[in-house]
VMD Tcl script that draws the C-alpha trace (Angstrom):
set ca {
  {201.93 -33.60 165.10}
  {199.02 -31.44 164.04}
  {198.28 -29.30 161.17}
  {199.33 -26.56 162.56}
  {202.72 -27.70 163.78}
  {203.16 -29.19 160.24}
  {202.65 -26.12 158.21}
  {204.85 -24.39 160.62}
  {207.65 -26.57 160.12}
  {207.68 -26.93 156.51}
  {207.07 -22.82 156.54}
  {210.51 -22.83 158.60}
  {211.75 -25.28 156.02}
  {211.51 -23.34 153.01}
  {212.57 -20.27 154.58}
  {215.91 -21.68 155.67}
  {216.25 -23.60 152.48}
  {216.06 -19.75 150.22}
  {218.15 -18.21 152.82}
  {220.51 -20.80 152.56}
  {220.55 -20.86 148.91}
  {220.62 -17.18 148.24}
  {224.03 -17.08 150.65}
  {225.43 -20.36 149.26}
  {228.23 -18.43 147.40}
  {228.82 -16.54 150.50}
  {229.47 -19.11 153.01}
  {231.12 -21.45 150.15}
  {233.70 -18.73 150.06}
  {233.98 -18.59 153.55}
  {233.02 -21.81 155.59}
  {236.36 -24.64 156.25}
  {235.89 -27.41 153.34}
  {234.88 -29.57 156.47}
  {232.12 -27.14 157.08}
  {230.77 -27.44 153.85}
  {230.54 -31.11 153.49}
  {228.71 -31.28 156.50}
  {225.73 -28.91 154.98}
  {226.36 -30.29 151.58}
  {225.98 -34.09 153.46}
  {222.84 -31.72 155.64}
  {221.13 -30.77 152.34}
  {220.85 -33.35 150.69}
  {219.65 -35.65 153.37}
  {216.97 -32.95 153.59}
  {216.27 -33.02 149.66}
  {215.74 -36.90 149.53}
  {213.34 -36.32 152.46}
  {211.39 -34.04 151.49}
  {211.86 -32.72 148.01}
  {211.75 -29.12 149.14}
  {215.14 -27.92 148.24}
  {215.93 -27.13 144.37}
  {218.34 -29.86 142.84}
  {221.86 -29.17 142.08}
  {222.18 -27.20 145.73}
  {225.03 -28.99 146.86}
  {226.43 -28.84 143.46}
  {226.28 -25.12 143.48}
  {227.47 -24.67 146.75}
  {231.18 -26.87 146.06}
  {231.32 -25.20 142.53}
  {230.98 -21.62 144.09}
  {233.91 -22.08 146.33}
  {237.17 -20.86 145.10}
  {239.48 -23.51 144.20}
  {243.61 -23.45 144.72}
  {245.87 -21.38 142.41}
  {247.59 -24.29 141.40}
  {244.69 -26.51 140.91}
  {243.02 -23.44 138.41}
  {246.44 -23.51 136.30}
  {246.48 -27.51 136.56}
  {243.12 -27.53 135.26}
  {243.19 -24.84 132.34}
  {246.29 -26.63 130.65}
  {244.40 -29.61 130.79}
  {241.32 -27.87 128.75}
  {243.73 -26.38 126.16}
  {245.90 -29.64 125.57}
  {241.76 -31.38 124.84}
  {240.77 -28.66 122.61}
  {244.06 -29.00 120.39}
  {244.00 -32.73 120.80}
  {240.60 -33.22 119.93}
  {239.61 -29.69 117.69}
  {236.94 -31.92 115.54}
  {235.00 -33.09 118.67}
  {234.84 -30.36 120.42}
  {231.68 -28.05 120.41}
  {231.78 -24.43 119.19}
  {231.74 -23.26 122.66}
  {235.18 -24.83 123.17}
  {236.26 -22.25 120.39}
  {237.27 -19.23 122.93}
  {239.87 -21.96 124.42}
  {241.44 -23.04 120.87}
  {242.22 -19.30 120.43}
  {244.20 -18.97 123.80}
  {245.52 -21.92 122.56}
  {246.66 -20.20 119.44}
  {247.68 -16.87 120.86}
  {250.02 -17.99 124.04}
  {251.45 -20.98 122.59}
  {251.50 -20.84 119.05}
  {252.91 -24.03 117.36}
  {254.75 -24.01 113.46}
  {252.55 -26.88 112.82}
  {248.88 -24.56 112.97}
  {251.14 -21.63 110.60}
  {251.90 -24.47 108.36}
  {248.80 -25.15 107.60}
  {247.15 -22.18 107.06}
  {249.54 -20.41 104.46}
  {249.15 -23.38 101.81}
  {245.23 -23.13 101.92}
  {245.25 -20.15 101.28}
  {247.57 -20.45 98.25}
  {245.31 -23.68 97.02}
  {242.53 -21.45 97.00}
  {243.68 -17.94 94.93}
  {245.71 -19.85 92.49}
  {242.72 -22.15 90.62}
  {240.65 -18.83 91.18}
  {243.10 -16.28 89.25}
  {243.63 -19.08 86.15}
  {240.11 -19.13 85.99}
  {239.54 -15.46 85.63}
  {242.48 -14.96 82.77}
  {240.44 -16.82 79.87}
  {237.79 -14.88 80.68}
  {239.28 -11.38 80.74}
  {241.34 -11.82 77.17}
  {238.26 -11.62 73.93}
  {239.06 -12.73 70.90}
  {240.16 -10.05 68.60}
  {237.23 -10.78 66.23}
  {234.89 -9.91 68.82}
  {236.79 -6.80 68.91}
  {236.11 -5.72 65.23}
  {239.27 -6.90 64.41}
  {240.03 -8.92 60.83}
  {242.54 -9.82 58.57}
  {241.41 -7.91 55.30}
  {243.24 -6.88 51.96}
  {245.07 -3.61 51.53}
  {242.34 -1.91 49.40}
  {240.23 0.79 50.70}
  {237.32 -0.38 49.81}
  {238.34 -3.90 52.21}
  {238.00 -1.58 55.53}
  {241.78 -1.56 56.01}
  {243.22 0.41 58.73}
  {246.30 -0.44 60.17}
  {249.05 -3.48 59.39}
  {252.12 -4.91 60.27}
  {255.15 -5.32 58.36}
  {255.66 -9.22 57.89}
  {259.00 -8.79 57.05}
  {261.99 -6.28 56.99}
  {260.20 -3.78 54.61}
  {262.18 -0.74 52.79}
  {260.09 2.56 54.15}
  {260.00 5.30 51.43}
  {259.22 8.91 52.15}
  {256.46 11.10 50.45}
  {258.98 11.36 47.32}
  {259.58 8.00 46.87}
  {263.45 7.90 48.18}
  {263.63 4.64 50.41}
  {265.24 6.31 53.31}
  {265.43 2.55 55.81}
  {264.16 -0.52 56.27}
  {261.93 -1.57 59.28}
  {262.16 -4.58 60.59}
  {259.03 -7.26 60.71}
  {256.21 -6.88 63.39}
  {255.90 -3.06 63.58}
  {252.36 -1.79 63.20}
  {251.53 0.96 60.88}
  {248.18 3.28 60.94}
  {246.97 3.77 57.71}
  {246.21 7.41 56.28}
  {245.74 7.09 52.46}
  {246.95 4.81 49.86}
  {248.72 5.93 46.96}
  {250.31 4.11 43.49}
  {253.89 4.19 42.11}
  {254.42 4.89 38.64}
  {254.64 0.70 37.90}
  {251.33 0.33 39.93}
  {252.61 -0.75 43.39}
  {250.38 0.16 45.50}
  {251.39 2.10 48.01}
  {250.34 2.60 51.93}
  {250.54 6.15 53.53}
  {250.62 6.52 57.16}
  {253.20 6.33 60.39}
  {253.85 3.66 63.19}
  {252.78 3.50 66.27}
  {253.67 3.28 69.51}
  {256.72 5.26 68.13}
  {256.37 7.58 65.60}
  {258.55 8.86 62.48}
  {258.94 12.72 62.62}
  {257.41 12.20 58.43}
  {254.75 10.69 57.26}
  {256.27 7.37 55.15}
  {255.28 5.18 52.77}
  {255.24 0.90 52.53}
  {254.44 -1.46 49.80}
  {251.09 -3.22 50.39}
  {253.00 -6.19 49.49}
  {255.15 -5.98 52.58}
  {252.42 -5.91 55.42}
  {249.60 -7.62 56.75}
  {246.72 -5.12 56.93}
  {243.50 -5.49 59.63}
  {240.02 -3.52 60.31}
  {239.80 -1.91 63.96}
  {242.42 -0.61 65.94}
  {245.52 -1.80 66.97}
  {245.08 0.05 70.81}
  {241.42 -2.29 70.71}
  {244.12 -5.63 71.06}
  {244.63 -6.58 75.04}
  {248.30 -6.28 75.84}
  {249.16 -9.67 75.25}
  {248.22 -9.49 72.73}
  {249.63 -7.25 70.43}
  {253.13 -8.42 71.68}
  {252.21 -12.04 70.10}
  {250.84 -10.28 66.94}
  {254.12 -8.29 67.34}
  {256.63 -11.40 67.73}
  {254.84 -13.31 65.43}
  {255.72 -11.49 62.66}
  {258.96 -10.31 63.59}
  {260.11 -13.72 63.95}
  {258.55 -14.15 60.31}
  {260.62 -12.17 59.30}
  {263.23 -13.57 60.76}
  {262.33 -17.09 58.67}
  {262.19 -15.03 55.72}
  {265.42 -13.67 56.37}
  {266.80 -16.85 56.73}
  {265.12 -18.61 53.81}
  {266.51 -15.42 51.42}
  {269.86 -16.14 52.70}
  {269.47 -19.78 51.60}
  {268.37 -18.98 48.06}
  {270.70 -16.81 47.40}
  {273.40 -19.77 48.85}
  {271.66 -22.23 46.73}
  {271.28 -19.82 43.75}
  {275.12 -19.28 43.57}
  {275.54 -22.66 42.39}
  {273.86 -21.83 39.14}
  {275.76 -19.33 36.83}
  {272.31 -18.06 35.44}
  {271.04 -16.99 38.77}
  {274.19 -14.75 39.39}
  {273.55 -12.93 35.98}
  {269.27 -12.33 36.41}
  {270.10 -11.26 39.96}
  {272.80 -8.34 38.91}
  {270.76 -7.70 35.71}
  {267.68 -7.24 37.59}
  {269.26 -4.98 40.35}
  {270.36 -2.91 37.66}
  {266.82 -2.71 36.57}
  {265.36 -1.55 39.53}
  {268.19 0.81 39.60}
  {267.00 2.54 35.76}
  {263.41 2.67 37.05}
  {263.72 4.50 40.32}
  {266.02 6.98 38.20}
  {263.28 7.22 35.99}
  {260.58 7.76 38.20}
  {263.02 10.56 40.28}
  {263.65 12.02 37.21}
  {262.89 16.13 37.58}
  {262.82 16.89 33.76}
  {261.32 15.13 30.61}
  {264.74 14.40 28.99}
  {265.59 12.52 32.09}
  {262.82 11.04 32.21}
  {262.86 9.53 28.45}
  {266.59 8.51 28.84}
  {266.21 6.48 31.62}
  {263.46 5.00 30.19}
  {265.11 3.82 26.82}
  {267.54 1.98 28.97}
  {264.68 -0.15 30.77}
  {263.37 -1.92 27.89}
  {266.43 -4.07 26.96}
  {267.56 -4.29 30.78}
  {264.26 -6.44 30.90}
  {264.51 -8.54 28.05}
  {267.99 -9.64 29.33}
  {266.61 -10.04 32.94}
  {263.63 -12.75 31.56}
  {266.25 -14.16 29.30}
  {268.38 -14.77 32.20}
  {265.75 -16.09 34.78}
  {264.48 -18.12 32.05}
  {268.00 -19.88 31.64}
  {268.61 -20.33 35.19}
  {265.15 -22.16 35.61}
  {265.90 -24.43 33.09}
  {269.15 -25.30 34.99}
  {268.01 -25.59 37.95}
  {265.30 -28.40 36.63}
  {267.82 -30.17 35.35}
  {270.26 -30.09 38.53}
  {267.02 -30.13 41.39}
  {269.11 -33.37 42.71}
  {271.74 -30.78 43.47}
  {270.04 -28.27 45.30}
  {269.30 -28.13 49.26}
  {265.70 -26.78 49.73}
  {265.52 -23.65 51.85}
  {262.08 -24.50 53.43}
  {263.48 -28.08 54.72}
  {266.61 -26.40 56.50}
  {266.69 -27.20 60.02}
  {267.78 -23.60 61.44}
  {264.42 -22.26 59.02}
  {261.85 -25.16 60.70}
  {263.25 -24.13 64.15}
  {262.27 -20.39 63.56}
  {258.85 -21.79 61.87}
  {257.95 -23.60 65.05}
  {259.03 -20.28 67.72}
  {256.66 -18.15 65.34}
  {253.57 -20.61 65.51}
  {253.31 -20.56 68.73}
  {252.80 -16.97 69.10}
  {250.09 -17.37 66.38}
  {248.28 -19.79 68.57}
  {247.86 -17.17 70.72}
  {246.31 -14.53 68.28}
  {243.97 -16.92 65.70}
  {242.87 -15.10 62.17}
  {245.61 -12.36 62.42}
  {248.62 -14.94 61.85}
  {249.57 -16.59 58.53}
}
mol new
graphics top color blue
foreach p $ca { graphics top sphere $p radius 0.5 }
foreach p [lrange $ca 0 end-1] q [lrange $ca 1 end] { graphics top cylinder $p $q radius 0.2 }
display resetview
């Protein structure tokens, strides 16, 4: 064959090969599967002798031929049973498949799953972020201080149940322990109690009322500057106090009843306190002096009285229960301290 001829034929070759090739998908959709293994068997005799034709034409020829309805559904089962059975080996592109796998045949087991790790994650996250919201109240300004003016004094809290007087003097309740109480001015009663003028808050008195330094607990700052939590532990704290103190009173005055002194310094000294808030409510000078004159002795027999009933009590301590060691009292001790742990430098 001459050179000519040759260049002729391959010419032919390659011509028939692209024509071929560009209307593989064509006649794969259209020739008899007989048909196309004859050119697929055709082609690739060709390729091995010459090398013309691209590789993978037979390949893309049986690929581009529509396959069976049954066969299709056969086949993408198969694909979604491997990508559930296998979800770790398969590659990302395999991800479109795990999602059909998710949204026509959902299984308990992938719902399962999911709602716990999602649960393991916002739980750590939200215990983290509480320690760091709540600041100490000394960071806040806030510090247990004396009752004086000059200590910076603001507010309080009663630590106990305190008798509240009005602006005359005339006790007119008792609070109960735990309430706070915004200081205005102080003031001094006629025996040098000192005296704190203000209201409570949240909830306020239609008056403005007095309390006896002695009875309260008294800070710098603001009570509003506390987080929520807590002025309700600054709040229980020291209502439960006063609660113990309750308690422990109740005790004494049990324990006291056994000695015959006792009964006789508490009645003389009630009577006391009686003559000097008639004396310091008295409206005239007369009244004044009268109830006066009748303090002096009430107060002789009141130490005369205490003094006895120390001296019996020393002598019959064997016989006496001590308040402070009562179970129901160390119970009520315990519930308090842990609402101081919760609020350090304001508690006891």
């Amino acid at each position: 064959m001459g050179k000519t001829h040759w260049l002729i034929f391959v010419s032919l070759a390659a011509l028939s090969t692209g024509l071929v090739w560009h209307f593989a998908p064509t006649l794969g959709a259209k020739l008899p599967p007989a048909a196309r293994a004859s050119i697929c068997n055709t082609i690739a005799d060709v390729q091995k002798r010459f090398g013309i034709v691209r590789e993978g034409f037979a390949e893309h020829l049986v690929k581009t031929a529509p396959k069976p309805a049954k066969a299709a559904e056969s086949e993408e089962i198969a694909d979604v049973k491997a990508s559930v059975a296998v979800p770790m080996q398969t590659p990302s592109a395999v991800a479109p498949k795990q999602t059909i796998a998710t949204v026509h045949k959902p299984t308990p087991a992938v719902q399962t799953q999911t709602v716990p790790a999602v649960q393991t994650q916002t739980t750590p996250a939200a215990q983290r972020e509480t320690p760091q919201s709540e600041r100490s109240p000394y960071d806040k300004g806030i510090v247990r201080v004396g009752p004086s003016s000059s200590s910076g004094a603001t507010w309080c809290v009663l630590s106990h149940l305190t008798p509240v007087e009005g602006i005359d003097g005339k006790v007119i309740g008792n609070v109960a322990g735990g309430r706070f109480f915004l200081i205005e001015r102080r003031e001094k009663k006629v025996d040098k109690t000192l005296m704190l003028v203000g209201n409570f808050t949240p909830k306020k008195l239609p008056q403005t009322v007095r309390v006896a330094a002695k009875d309260v607990i008294c800070f710098t700052g603001s009570p509003d500057d506390l987080s929520k939590n807590q002025r309700s532990n600054l709040r229980m704290y020291y209502q439960i106090n006063g609660e113990a103190e309750n308690l422990k009173s109740q005790l004494q005055v049990k324990e006291s009843k056994k000695n015959p002194y006792a009964v006789e310094a508490a009645k003389a000294l009630s009577e006391l306190r009686a003559k000097e808030t008639a004396a310091s409510n008295a409206n005239d000078a007369d009244s004044n002096r009268n109830a006066t004159y009748d303090i002096a002795p009430l107060a002789e027999k009141v130490r005369t009285l205490s003094k006895k009933a120390k001296e019996w009590k020393e002598a019959h301590v064997s016989e006496l229960s001590n308040p402070e060691k009562d179970p129901a009292y160390l119970k009520i001790i315990e519930e308090r301290n842990k609402y101081g742990e919760a609020i350090p430098g304001l508690a006891f």
